[in-house]
C-alpha positions as CSV (number, residue, x, y, z in Angstrom):
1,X,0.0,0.0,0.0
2,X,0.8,3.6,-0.4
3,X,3.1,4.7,2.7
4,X,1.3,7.9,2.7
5,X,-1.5,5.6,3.9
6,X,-1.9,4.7,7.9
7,X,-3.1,1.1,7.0
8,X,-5.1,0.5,9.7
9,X,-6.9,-2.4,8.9
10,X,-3.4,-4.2,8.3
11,X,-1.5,-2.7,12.0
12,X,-5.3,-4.1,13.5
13,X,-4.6,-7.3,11.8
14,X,-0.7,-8.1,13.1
15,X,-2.1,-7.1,16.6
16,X,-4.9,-9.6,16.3
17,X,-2.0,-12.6,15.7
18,X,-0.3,-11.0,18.9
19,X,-3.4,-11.2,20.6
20,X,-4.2,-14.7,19.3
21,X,-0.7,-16.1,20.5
22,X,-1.1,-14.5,23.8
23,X,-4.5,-16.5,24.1
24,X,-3.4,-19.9,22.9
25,X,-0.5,-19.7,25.5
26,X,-2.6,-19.1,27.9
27,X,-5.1,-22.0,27.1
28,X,-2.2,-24.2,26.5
29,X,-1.4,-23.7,30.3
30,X,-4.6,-23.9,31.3
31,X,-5.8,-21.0,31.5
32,X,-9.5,-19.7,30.2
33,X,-9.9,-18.1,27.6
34,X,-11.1,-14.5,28.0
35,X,-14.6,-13.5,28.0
36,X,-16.2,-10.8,26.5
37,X,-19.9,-9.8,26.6
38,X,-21.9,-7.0,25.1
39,X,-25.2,-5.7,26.0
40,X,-27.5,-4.9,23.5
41,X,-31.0,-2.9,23.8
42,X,-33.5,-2.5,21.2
43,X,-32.8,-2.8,17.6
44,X,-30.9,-0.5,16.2
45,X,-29.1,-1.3,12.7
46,X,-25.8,0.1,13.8
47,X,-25.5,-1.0,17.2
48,X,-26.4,-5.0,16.0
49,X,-23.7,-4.4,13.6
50,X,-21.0,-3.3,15.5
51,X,-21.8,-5.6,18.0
52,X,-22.0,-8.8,15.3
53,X,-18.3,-7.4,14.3
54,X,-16.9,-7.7,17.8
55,X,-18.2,-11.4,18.2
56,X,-16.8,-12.1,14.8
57,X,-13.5,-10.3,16.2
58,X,-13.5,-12.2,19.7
59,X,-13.5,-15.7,17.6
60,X,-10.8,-14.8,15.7
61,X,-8.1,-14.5,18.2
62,X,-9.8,-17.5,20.4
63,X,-11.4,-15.1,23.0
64,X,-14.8,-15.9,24.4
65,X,-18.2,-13.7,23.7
66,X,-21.6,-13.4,25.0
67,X,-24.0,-11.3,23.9
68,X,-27.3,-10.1,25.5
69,X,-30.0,-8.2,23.8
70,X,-32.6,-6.5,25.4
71,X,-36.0,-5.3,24.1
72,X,-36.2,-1.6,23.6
73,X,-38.8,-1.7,27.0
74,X,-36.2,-2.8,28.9
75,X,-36.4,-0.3,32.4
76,X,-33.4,1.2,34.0
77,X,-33.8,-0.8,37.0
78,X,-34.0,-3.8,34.6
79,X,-30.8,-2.5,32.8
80,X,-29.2,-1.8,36.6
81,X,-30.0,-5.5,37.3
82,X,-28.5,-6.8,34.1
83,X,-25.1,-4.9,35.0
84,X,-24.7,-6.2,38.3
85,X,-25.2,-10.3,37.1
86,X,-22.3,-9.0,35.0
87,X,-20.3,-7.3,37.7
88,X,-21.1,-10.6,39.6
89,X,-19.9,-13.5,37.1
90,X,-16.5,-14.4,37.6
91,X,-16.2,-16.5,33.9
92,X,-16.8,-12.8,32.3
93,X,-13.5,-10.7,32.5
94,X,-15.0,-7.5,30.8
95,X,-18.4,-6.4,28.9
96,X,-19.6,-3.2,27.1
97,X,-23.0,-1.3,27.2
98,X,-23.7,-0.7,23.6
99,X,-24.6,2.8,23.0
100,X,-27.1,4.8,22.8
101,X,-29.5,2.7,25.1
102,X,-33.2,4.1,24.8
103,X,-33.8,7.7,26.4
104,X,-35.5,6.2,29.4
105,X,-32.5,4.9,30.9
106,X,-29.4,7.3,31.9
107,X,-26.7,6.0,30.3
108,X,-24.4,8.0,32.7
109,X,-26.2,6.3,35.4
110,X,-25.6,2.6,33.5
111,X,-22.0,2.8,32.8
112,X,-21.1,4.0,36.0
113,X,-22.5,0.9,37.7
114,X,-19.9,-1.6,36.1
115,X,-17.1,-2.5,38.1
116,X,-14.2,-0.5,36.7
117,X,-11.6,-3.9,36.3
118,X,-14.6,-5.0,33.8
119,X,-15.1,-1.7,32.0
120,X,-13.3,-2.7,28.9
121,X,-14.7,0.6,27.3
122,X,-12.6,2.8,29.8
123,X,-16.1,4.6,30.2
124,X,-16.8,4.9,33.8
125,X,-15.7,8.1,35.6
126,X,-13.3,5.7,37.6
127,X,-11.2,4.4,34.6
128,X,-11.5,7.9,33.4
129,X,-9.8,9.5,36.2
130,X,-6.8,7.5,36.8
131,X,-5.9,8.2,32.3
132,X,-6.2,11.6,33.3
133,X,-3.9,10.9,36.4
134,X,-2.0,8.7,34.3
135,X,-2.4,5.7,36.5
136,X,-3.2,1.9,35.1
137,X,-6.2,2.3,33.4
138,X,-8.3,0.9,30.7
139,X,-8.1,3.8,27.7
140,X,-11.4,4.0,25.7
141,X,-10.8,2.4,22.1
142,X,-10.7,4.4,19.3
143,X,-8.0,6.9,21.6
144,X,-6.1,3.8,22.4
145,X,-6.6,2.4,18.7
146,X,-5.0,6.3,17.5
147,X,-2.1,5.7,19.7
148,X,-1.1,2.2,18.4
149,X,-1.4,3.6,14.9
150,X,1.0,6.4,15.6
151,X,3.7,4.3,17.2
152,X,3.4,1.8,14.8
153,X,3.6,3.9,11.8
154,X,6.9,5.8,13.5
155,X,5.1,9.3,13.5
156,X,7.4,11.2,15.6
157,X,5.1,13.1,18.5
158,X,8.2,14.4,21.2
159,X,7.8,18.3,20.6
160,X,5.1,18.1,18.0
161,X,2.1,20.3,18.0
162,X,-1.2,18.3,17.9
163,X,-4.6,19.7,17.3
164,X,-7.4,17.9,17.9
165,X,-11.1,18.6,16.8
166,X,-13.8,17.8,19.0
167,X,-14.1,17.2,22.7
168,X,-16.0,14.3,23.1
169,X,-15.5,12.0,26.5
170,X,-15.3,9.4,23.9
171,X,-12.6,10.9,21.7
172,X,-11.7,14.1,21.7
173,X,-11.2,14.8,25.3
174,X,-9.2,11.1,26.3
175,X,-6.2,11.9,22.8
176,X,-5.9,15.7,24.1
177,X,-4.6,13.7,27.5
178,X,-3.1,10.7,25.9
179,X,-0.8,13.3,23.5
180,X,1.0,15.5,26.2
181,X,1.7,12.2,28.0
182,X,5.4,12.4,29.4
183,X,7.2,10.0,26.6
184,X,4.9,11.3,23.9
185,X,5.8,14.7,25.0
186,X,3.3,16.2,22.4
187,X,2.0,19.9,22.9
188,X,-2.1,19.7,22.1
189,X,-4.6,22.1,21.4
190,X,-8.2,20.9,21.5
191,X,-10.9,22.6,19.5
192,X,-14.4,22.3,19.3
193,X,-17.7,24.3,17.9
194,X,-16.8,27.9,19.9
195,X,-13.4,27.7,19.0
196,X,-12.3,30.8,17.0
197,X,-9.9,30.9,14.1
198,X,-10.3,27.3,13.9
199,X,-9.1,26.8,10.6
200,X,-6.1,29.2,11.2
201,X,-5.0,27.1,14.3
202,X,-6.0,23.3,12.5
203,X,-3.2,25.1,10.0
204,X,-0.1,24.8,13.1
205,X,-0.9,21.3,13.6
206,X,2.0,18.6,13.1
207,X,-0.8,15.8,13.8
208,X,-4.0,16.7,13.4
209,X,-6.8,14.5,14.5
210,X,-10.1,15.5,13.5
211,X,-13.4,13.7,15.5
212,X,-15.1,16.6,15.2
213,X,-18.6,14.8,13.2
214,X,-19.1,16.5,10.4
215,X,-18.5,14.5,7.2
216,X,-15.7,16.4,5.2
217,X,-15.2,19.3,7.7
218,X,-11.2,19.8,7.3
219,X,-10.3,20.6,3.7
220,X,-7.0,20.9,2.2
221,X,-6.3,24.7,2.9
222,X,-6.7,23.9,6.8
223,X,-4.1,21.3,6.8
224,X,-0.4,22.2,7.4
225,X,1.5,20.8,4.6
226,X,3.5,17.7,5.3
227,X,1.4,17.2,8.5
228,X,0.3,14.0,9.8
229,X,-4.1,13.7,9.3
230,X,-5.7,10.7,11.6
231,X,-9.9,11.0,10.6
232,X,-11.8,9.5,13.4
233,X,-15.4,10.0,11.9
234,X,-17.6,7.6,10.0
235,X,-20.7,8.9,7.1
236,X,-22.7,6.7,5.4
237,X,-23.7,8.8,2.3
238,X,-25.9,8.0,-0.2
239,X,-24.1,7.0,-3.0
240,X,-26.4,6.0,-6.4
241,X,-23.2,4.8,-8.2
242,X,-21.9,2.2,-5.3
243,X,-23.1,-1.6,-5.3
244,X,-24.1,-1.1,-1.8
245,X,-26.0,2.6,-2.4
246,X,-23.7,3.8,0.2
247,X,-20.1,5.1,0.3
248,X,-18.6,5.6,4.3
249,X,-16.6,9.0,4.3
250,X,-15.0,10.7,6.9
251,X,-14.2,13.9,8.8
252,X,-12.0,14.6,6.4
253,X,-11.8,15.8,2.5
254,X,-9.9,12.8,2.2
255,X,-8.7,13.8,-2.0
256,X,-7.4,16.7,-1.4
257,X,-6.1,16.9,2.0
258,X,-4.3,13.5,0.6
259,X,-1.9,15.8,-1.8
260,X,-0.8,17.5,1.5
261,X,-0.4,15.6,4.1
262,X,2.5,13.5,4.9
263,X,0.7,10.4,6.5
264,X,-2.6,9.6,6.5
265,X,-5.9,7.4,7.6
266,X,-8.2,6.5,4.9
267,X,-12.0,5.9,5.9
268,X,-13.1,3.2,6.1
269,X,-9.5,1.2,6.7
270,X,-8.1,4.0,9.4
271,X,-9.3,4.3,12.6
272,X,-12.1,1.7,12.7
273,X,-10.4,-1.7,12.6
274,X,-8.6,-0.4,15.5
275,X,-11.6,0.5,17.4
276,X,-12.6,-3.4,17.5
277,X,-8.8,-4.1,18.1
278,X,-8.3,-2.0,20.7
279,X,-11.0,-3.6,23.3
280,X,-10.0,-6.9,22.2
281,X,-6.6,-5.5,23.9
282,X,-8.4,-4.1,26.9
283,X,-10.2,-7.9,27.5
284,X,-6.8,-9.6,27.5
285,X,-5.5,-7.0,29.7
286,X,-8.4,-7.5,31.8
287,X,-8.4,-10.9,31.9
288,X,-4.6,-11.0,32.8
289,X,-5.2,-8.5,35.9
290,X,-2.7,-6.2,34.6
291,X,-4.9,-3.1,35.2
292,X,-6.6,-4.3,38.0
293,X,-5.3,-7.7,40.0
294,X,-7.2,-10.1,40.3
């Protein structure tokens, strides 16, 4: 492939065979397998998709996975209830709470009631804390996915600037903390909607990482040239002309910023394998007691 290109798809798949060894050596002494479980209410398309890829993901590398889906009616006391079984069986080592769940039921309230050594999403305020404090944690995916990509594709980060769109718990806020990490050593500047000058200060960036939601937002003239582009968002636009009627575009002008940049993350092929990767890592982990001991 092009080595302008971040290849995620491949770095997830070499990571996968780590991950796959790690597990066979551990069930070759006798170990189990790890376990992970997703919970799953109502029926929305994306959510039974991305769960159905991290089942197909768990099997690959010879982990374990449950999943249990929920009718949209499903209470928050009900949902509470579900969380705690989970908290409570010791043959799960970590489970996600697919998201959204139905407006009825807090979600802050939800994710906050799994036990923090089973919160393989690093969601809960807990796991969230001790990234910021940088103590053993598990990091949410897609900013853990980011970080393997850039160490495995040698982008240098000591002194760079980094700019990062959006401020999402989910994204935006977790790689603004990863980046200035002592050993990265990165100096970041987060934007978001009331940022002024954005464009102007998107143009200083080194590495710019853009999870900012709106399909094609950063466009060639707001990207420094030679800089290093990572596109964390996902469109399905309607596409007449593609076998599927769809084409899945990112956050990114992803032609023209191309002829500028120095590195960067095609969507799809970029950031999402690594998502899926990523909390396959955090299960291991988990499973292991390296965050938390068991």
């Amino acid at each position: 492939m092009d080595n302008k290109i971040i290849d995620g798809k491949a770095v997830s798949e070499q990571i996968k065979k780590e991950i796959a060894a790690e597990v066979a050596d551990m069930i070759d002494h006798g170990i189990a397998a790890p376990h992970l479980a997703a919970v799953i209410v109502g029926e929305d398309g994306a959510s039974k998709t991305y769960v159905a890829s991290k089942e197909k993901a768990c099997h690959s590398v010879g982990m374990t996975s449950s999943v249990y889906r929920l009718p949209e009616s499903t209470t928050e006391k009900e949902m509470l209830d579900m969380v705690e079984f989970l908290n409570n069986d010791s043959e799960i080592d970590g489970y996600i709470i697919q998201l959204p769940l139905p407006k009825h039921i807090d979600e802050n309230k939800v994710i906050n009631a799994i036990k923090p050594s089973k919160d393989v999403d690093g969601f809960t305020s807990v796991n969230a804390g001790r990234m910021q404090l940088g103590h053993p944690c598990f990091i949410p995916a897609t900013p853990n996915g980011i970080m393997e990509l850039i160490k495995r594709s040698g982008v240098e980060t000591v002194g760079k600037n980094v700019v990062v769109l959006g401020r999402s718990n989910i994204v935006g806020t977790p790689m603004s903390i990863l980046m200035s990490r002592k050993g990265i050593d990165a100096t970041v500047t987060m934007c978001h909607s009331r940022t002024k000058n954005l464009p102007e200060i998107a143009r200083q960036a080194d590495i710019l990482i853009a999870a900012i939601g709106k399909q094609g937002f950063v466009t060639a003239d707001m990207v420094k040239p030679g800089a290093v582009v990572i596109d964390v968002g996902i469109h399905r636009i309607e596409d007449a002309s593609s076998p599927k009627g769809y084409k899945i575009m990112g956050d990114v002008d992803y032609d023209e910023v191309y002829k500028v940049a120095s590195k960067i993350t095609p969507v799809p092929g970029g950031v999402g394998p690594m998502t899926i990767v990523s909390l396959l890592q955090n299960t291991l982990k988990a499973a292991k007691g390296e965050v938390y001991p068991k």
